[in-house]
C-alpha positions in Angstrom: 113.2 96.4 173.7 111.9 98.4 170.6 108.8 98.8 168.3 110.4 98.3 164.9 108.7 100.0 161.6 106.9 97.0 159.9 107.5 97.8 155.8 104.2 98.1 154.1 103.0 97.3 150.6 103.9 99.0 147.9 107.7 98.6 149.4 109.6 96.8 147.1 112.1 95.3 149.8 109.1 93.1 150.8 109.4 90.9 147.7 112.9 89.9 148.7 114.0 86.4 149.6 115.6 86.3 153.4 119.3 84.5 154.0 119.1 81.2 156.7 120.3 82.8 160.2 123.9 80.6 160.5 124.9 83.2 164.2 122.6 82.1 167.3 123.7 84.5 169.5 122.6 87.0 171.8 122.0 89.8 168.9 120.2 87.4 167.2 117.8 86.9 170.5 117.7 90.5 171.2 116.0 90.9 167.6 113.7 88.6 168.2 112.6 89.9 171.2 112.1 93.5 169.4 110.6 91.7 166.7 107.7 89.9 169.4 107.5 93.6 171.1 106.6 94.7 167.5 104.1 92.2 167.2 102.5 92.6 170.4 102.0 96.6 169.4 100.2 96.0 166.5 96.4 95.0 165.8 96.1 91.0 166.9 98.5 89.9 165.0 99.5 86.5 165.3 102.5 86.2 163.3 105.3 88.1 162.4 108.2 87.4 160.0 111.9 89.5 160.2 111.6 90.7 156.8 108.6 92.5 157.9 110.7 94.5 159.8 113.7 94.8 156.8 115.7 92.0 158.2 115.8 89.6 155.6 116.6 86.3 157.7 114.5 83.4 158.0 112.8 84.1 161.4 109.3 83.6 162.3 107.1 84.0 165.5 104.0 83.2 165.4 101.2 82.5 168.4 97.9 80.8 167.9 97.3 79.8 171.7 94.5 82.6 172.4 93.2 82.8 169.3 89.4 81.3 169.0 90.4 78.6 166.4 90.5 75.2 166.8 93.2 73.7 168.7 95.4 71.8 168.7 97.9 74.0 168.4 101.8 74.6 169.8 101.2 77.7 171.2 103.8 80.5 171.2 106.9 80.0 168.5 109.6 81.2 167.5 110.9 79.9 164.5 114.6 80.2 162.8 114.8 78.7 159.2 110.9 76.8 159.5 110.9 75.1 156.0 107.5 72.7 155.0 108.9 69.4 154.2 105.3 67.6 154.0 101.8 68.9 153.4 98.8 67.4 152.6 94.9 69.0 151.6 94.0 72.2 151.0 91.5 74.9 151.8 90.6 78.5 151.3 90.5 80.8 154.0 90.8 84.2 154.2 94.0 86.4 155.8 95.1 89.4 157.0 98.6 91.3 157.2 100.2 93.9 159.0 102.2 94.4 156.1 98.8 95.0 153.9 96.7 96.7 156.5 94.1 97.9 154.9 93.0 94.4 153.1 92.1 91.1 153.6 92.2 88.0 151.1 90.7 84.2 150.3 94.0 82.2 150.1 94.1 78.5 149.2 96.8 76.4 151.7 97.6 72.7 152.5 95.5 72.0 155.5 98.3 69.8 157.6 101.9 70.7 156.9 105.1 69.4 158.8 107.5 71.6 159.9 111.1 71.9 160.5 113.1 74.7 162.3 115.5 75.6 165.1 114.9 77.3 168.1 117.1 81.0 169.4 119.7 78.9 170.5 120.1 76.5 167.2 118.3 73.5 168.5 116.2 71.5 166.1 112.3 71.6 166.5 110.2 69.6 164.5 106.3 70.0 164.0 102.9 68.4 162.7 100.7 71.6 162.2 97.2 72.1 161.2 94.5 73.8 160.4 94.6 77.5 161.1 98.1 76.9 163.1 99.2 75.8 159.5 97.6 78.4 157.4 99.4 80.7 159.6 103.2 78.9 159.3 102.8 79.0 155.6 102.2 82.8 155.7 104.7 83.7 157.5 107.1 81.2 155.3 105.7 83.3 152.6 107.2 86.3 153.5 110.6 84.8 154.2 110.6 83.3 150.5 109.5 87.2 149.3 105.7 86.6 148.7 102.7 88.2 150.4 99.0 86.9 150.8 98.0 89.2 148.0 100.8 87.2 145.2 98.1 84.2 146.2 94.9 85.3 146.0 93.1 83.6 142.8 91.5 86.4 141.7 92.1 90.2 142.9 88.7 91.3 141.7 86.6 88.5 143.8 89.1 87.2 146.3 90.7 90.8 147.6 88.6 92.5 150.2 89.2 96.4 151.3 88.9 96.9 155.4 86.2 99.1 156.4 88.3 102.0 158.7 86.8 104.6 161.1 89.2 107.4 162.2 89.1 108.0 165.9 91.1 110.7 167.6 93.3 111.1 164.2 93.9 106.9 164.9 92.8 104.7 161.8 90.9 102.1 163.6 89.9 98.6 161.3 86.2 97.8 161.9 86.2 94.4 160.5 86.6 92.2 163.8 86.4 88.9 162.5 89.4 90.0 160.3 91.4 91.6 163.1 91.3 88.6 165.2 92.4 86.2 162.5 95.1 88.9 161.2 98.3 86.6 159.9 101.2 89.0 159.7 
């Protein structure tokens, strides 16, 4: 298993759009495992999307199950070509992303979405999702279709907030708890 460089904003290659995944083989579950061995390494995240990495297929894992938010939720997922077929409501909320470290956003997304996808072997999966287990499917969609949290915010002057940083031992540490905990990748 490896710890794969996650792209960071300014990069251009993470406005791309990612290609379906048509090969589930064992390459493709080998990546995936990297890719949850990536998330794992970095600050609470709870999603992670391939292009993230510069992969640009539709792949997704995401993990609400020890996260302090309301349940219900699925749990652990991994997700190959997730599309939103239905949604309904909205709300504001604000988000986090290991490709924007060093900022955190208010974002405005359907409250209840469901969800279609295949598993690392192809099999279809099929989802009712809500809450924050919604807010974070949709961000993680986001960055398969090219977008980030910051192409969503309404306003970048009152809805973009900078993360206070300490530096410990030459390690940037983020000091903004509630914001690491609730970090959408």
């Amino acid at each position: 298993m490896a710890i794969l460089e996650i792209l960071k904003l300014p990069d251009l290659r993470l406005k791309e759009a990612s290609q379906e995944v048509v090969h589930f083989d064992d390459e493709l579950r080998a990546f995936i495992a990297d890719l949850e061995d990536t998330r794992l390494d970095g600050p609470a995240a709870v999603g992670i999307a391939a292009p993230q990495v510069g992969r640009f297929q539709r792949i997704v894992i995401m993990d609400c199950s020890t996260t302090r938010k309301p349940v219900p939720n699925h749990g652990y997922l991994v997700l190959i070509n997730p599309r939103v077929t239905q949604w309904d409501g909205f709300e504001v909320g604000r988000e986090g992303c290991l490709s924007v470290p060093h900022h955190t956003g208010e974002v405005i997304r359907a409250t209840k979405i469901h969800l279609e996808a295949s598993d690392p072997h192809g099999e279809p999966l099929a989802f009712d999702m809500e809450g924050y287990e919604a807010r974070v499917a949709q961000h993680e969609i986001d960055h398969l279709d090219g977008m980030l949290f910051v192409d969503r915010v309404v306003s970048r002057h009152t809805d973009l907030f900078k993360r206070k940083v300490y530096k410990k031992s030459g390690e940037e540490i983020l000091t903004d708890a509630a914001a690491r905990k609730s970090q959408v990748a």
